[in-house]
C-alpha positions in Angstrom: 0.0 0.0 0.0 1.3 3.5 -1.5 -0.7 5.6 1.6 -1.3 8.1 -1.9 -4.7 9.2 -2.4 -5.4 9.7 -5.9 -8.2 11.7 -7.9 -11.0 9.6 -9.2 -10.1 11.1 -12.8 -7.0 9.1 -12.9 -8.3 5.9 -12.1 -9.6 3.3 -13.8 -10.6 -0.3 -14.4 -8.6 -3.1 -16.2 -10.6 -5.8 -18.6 -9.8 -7.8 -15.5 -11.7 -5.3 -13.3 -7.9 -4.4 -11.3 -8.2 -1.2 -10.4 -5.2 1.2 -12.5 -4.3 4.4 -12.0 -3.1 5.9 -15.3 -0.2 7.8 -14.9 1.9 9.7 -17.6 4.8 7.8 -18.8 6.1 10.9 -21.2 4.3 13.3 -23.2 5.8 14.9 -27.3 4.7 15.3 -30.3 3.9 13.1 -33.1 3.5 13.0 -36.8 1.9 10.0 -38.8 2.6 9.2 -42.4 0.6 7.6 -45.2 2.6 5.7 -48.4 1.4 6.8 -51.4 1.7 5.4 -55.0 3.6 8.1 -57.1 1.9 7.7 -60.2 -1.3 7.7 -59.0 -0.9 9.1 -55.6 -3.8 6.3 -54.2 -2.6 4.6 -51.1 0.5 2.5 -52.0 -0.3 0.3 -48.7 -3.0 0.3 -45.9 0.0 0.6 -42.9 0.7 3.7 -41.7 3.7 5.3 -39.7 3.8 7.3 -36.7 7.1 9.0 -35.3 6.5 10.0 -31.6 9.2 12.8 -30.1 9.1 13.2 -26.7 10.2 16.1 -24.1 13.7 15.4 -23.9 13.7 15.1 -28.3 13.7 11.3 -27.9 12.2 10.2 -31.4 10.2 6.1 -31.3 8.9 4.9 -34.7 5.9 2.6 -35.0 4.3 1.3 -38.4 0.4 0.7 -37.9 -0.4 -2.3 -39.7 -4.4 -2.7 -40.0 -5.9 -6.3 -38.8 -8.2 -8.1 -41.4 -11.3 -7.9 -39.0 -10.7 -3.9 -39.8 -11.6 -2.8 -36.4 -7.9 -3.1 -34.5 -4.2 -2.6 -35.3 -1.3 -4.0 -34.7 1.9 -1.4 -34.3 5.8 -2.5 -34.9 8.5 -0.8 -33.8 10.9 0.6 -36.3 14.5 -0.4 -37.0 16.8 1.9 -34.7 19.4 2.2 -37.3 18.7 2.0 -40.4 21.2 2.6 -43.6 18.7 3.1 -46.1 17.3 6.2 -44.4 17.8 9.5 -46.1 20.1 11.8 -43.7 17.6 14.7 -43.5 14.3 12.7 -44.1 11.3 14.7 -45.2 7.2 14.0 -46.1 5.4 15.0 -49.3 2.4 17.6 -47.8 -0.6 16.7 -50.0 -2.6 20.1 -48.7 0.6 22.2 -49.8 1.6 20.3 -52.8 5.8 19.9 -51.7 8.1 18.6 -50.3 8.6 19.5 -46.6 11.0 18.6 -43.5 9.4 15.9 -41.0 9.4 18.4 -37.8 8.4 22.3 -38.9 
């Protein structure tokens, strides 16, 4: 027992029925990219990618990879390292019609 009282806005109930309190484990920005075919600039593939950037500028890559019942998502971590990444990587803004760097 913690002897910490908490606020009934940051509790909550586990499929279980455990009683959690959520608590923040860091908190950033994000950005989510689509891939897109080039020639007819459809959707190349149904995953997406998100890049989460925390606080302290700590960057975590996921790629969202729908399920085939269509309601739920599974998410992969990126490679750390990766060779075939462009040194200053950047996303094509569909709104603006260019080329633009990942964090503005």
């Amino acid at each position: 027992m913690t002897g910490l009282e908490f606020p009934p806005e940051v509790l909550t109930r586990s499929k279980a029925g455990k009683l959690e309190v959520r608590a923040l484990d860091s908190r950033g920005k994000f950005l989510m990219c689509k891939y897109l075919d080039p020639k007819t600039m459809k959707l190349a593939d149904k995953k997406r990618k998100i890049i989460l950037v925390d606080e302290e500028g700590r960057q975590r890559e996921f790629f969202i990879i729908p399920l085939k019942d269509g309601r739920r998502h599974l998410m992969i971590e990126g490679e750390k390292e990766d060779a075939a990444k462009p040194e200053n990587p950047m996303v094509w803004n569909e709104k603006e019609g260019k080329a633009e760097p990942l964090w503005k």
